[in-house]
Structure formats: structure tokens, C-alpha cells
N, C-alpha and C positions, 0 to 999 in steps of 0.2 A: 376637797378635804371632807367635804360633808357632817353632817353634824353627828359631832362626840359628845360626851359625856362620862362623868364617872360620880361619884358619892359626895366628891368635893366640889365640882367643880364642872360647867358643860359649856358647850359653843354653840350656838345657836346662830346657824345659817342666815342669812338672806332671803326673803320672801317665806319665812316660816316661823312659826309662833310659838312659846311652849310654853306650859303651864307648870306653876308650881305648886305645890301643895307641902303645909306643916299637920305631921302626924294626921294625912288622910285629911286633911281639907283642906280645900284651895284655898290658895293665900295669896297669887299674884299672876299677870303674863309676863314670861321673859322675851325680850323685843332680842331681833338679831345681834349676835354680839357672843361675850367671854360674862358667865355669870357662877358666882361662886354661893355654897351652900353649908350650911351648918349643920351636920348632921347630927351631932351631938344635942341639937332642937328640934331635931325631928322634920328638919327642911329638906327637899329634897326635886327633883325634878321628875313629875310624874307621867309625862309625854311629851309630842312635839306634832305640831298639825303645821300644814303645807297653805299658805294664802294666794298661791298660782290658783290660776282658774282651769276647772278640771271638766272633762265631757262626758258626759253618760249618753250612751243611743237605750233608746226605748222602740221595740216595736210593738206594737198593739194591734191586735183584732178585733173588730167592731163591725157591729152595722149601719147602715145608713138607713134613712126614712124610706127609701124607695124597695128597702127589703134584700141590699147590696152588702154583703162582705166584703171588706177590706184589711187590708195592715196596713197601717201606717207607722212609717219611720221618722221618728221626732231625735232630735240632738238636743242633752241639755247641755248649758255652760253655766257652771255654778262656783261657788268659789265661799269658805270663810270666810266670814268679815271679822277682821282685828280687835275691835271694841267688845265683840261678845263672843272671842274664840272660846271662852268657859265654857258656854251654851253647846258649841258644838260637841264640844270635846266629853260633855257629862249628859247631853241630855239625849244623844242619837247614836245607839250602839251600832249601826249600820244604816249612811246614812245615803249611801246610792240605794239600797231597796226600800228604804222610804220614799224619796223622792220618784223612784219608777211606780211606787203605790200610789201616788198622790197624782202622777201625771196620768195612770191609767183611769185615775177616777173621775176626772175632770173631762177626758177625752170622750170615755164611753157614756156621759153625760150630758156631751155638746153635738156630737156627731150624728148621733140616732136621729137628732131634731132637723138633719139638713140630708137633702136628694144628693144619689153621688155627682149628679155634675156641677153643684153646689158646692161642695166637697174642695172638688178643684179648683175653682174659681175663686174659694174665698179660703184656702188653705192660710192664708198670712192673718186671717181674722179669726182661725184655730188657733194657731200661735201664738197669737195676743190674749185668747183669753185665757190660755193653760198658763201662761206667764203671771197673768194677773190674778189667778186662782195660787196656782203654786207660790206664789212671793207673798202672800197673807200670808201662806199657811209655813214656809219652812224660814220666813224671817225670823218667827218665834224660835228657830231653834239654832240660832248665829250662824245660818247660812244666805247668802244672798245668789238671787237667780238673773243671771246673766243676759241670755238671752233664750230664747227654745228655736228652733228652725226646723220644720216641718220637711223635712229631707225629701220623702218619698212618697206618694201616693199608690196603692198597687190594688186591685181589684182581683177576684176572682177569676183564672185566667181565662176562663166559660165567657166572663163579662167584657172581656177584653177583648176577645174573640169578636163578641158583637159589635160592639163599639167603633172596632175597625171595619166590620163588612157594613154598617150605617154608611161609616164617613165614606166606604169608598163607593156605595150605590149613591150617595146625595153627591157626591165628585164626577158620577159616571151621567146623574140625571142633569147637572147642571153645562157638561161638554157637551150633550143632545142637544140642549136648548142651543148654547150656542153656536152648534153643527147647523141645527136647524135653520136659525137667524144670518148664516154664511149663506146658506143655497138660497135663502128667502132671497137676499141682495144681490145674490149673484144670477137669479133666474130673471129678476125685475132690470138690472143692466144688460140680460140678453134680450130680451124683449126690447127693451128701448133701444139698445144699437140695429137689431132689427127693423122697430118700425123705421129708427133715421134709414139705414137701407133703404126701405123699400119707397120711400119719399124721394129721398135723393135719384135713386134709379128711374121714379116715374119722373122728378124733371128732368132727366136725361132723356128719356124716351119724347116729352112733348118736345125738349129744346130740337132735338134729332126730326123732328117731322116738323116741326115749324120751320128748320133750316132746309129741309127737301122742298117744302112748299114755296121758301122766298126762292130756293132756288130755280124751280120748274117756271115757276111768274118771271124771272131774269131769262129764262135762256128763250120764254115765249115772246117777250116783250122784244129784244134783241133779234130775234128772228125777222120776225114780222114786218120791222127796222129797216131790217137788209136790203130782204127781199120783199116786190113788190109783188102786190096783188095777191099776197098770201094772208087766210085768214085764220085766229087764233085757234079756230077748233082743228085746221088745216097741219098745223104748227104740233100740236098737242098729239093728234093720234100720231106723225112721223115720228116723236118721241117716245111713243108706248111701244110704236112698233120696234125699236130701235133698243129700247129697254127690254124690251120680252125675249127678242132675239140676244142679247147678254145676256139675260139671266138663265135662258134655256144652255149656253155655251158653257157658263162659271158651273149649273149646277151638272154638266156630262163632266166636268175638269177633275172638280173635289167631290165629287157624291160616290161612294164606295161602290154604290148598288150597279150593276151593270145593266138592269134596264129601268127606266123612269116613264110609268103610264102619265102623260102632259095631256089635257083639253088641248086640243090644238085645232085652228080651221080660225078663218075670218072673221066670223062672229062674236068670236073669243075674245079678238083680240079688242076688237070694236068695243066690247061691253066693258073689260078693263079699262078703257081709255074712255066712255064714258063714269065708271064710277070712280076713276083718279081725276076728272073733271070735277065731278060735282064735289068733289072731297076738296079739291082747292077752291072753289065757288064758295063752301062754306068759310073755309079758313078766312078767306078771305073777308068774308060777312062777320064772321065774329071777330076779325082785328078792327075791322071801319065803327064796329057797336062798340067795343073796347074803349077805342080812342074819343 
């Protein structure tokens, strides 16, 4: 239905307030409701103000300490207060560009004092104190300030620009590090599977010649055994020779090469079967000192 009136007689909505006045000065607030007047005294209904709470956006350009342009976008929520709707209704011809006056004054007065990335970090502590600035000053004039919310931040878009190529070199210089510290642990685990390699592999190679060696002492010992009147050194070279003649056969079998220059001649073979003698002579000396 919204709010009527006429000369006699007005209605007065729900969540809004209206003033009355006899012959040009105020005489009372009319509370929501059917309110009747005496024009014949000069009574009469002289407006009607809204007690919802109402939003004003401000944006404001300023600077920061560090020498930074910005705009900031602030939301107010403000609203009448009932007890001193007179105040509003007589004292503020226009009472959203007040309030944008008051909130620019304070802003461009708090801002200048803090670096932009201050700025952003403590935007809810701009907020507070434009609030506590603002609610001195337009309490006086039967408005009450709600809340302020510091909507947006926006810089210079030059500055923006920066800001982003920072964050993404300090983003690019910290995946280095960590690249880095990947290959560090990953070159220090090849090394160490390497050295266990090449450990493992030489006890392979001693286990592999310590079992050659017990085995050359078995089949001489066995020999000797058998047959009578044969002596170890006797035993030993029929095995070099016996070995030398295999291995000269295995390497015509798998050796790709069609000819193999070999030492070959008696001497030869004699001198291998002396230096595989004293190679088991040692072995031997170093397991009897071992034990």
C-alpha cells in the first residue's frame, strides 16, 4: 500500500518514520500506523524517512606511504535511528554526500601513513577506524553507521603488473631450490647404490677365487689320494695343462675374431702353473694367519 497521506490524515508504513510539524515546526515523530491531523492548527505532516538500513559504495583514490596509488572500494551500511529521526530529517540536506565527505576524509588521512602491502594486510583495521571516525561524527546528525566493509583493494594496474612478475620470480626462485635439493638426493642415492655395487661385486669376485682355490686344493689333495707316487706339484701342472688346453678350445668356440695370437710353447704353460701355484700357496697362508 505504501505510505499515503493527505491534509487530514496519513499512514505511516512499517520500518519508517515521519515527522510532524505545527505551522513550520516540528511538534512530534509519527511511529508506523493511521495518524490523523488538524489542519485547521496548523498540524500537518512534513515528510517521512525510511529506518531500513541503506548502502552507500565509496570509492576513493589515495596514496600510500610507499608512493602507490590506489582506489579503494569501501561499502557503508548506515541507517536512521528512531529517537533522533528530527535530526536527520532537519539537519542533513543530503545526507549520502556527506557521509562519502566524511569517509574520504578519514581514509585519505589514514592510508598515506601505511606501505601498500600494509594496506592489504590490515584493510579490516581501515575499516575500523573509518567506522570509529564516521560514527562520532554523523551520530550527531540522527544517523547511525552500521558497519563500513572495505570491499576492494586495487592498485595502479603498472603496480599490479609488478607485484605479479615478484610473486612469480620468488615462485620460480623457490621450485630451483627445491629442483636443486631433488638432484642433491637423488645424485647422493646414486653414489651410494653404486658404492653398495661395487662392494657387493668385489665380494663376489673374492667369494669366486676363494672357491677356485678350495677347489684346486680338493681335486689335488684327491689326486694324490688315488694315485700313488704322484706328487703335488706333479698333480698341479696336469691341471694347468688340462685347463689351458679348455680354455684355448671355449675361447676358438665364442670368440668372434677368426684369428687369436696365444704365447704358446712349454714354457708357457709351466710358468702359469707356477704362478697359479704360488697364488694358492698364498691363499692358503693367509686363511691358516686368518684363523
Amino acid at each position: 500500500m505504501g505510505n499515503t497521506h493527505c491534509i487530514f490524515c496519513a499512514c505511516v508504513e512499517q520500518a519508517n518514520i515521519g515527522v510532524v510539524e505545527r505551522f513550520g515546526r516540528f511538534e512530534k515523530l509519527a511511529e508506523p500506523g493511521l495518524h490523523t491531523f488538524n489542519p485547521c492548527a496548523g498540524q500537518y505532516l512534513a515528510g517521512i524517512l525510511s529506518t531500513r538500513i541503506s548502502s552507500l559504495d565509496v570509492r576513493i583514490e589515495t596514496k600510500t606511504k610507499d608512493n602507490v596509488f590506489v582506489q579503494l572500494l569501501c561499502s557503508i551500511q548506515y541507517r536512521v535511528v528512531k529517537a533522533h529521526a528530527d535530526d536527520a530529517f532537519y539537519e542533513l540536506q543530503n545526507p549520502e554526500e556527506q557521509i562519502r565527505a566524511y569517509v574520504f576524509d578519514v581514509v585519505r588521512a589514514l592510508v598515506p601513513r601505511m606501505n601498500l602491502d600494509d594496506l592489504f594486510e590490515q584493510k579490516g583495521e581501515v575499516a575500523k577506524a573509518v567506522l570509529e571516525e564516521l560514527g562520532k561524527v554523523i551520530g550527531d546528525y540522527g544517523y547511525s553507521i552500521e558497519q563500513i566493509l572495505m570491499v576492494d583493494i586495487i592498485p595502479d594496474p603498472a603496480v599490479r603488473t609488478a607485484m605479479n612478475e615478484i610473486n612469480a620470480a620468488q615462485r620460480l626462485q623457490l621450485a630451483s631450490v627445491y629442483k636443486g635439493e631433488a638432484e642433491k638426493v637423488l645424485q647422493v642415492k646414486r653414489a651410494e647404490a653404486e658404492a653398495e655395487s661395487k662392494y657387493l661385486g668385489g665380494v663376489g669376485v673374492a667369494r669366486q677365487r676363494q672357491a677356485i682355490t678350495d677347489g684346486l686344493r680338493e681335486n689335488i689333495l684327491d689326486f694324490s689320494h688315488k694315485v700313488e707316487g704322484t706328487s703335488a706339484k706333479e698333480v698341479m701342472d696336469l691341471i694347468m695343462i688340462t685347463q689351458y688346453f679348455d680354455t684355448i678350445k671355449d675361447l676358438g668356440n665364442s670368440s668372434k675374431n677368426t684369428t687369436v695370437f696365444i704365447p704358446h710353447g712349454p714354457g708357457h704353460v709351466r710358468d702359469i702353473s707356477d704362478q697359479i701355484r704360488n697364488g694358492l700357496m698364498e691363499a692358503t697362508s693367509a686363511q691358516l694367519n686368518v684363523e
